[in-house]
C-alpha positions, -999 to +999 in steps of 0.1 A: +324+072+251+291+088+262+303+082+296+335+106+288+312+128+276+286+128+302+315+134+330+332+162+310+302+179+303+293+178+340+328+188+355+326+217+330+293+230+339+306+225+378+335+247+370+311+272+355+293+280+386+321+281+408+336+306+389+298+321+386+298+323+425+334+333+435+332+356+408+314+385+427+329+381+458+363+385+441+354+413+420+344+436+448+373+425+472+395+441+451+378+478+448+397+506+471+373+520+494+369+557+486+366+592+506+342+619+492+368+653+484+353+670+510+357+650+537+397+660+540+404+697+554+443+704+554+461+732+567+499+739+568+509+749+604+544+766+613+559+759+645+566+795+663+592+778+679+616+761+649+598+777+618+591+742+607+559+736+588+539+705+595+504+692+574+474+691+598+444+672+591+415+693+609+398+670+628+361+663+626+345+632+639+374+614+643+413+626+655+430+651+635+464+644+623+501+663+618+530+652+596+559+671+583+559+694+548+582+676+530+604+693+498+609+668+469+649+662+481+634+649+513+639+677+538+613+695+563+603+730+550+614+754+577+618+792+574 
């Protein structure tokens, strides 16, 4: 009886600090890596050419970006 004891207790404190070392790891896994506000400059561009308007991302240590001004049914804005 001491013997079922003895092992329970000890499988139980195993389990304990498994979870006590996973634990952490898991925890900060799972956070989103953030961007500071001012790290995103966008502008709205209209192409001359079509009247289109596209979102630019102004570059700054890294590429610059462009994608299309969408309306909420799903359609470019263009002039």
């Amino acid at each position: 009886m001491k013997s079922n004891i003895r092992t329970a207790v000890a499988a139980l404190a195993l389990a304990v600090s498994i979870v006590a070392l996973v634990a952490p790891g898991l925890q900060a896994a799972t956070k989103a890596p953030s961007l500071p506000a001012a790290s995103i400059d966008v502008s709205v561009w209209t192409d001359p050419g079509t009247g289109c308007q596209y979102l630019v991302d102004t570059p700054t240590r890294y590429r610059g970006s462009m994608t299309p001004r969408m309306q909420a049914n799903g359609k470019q804005v263009c002039e």
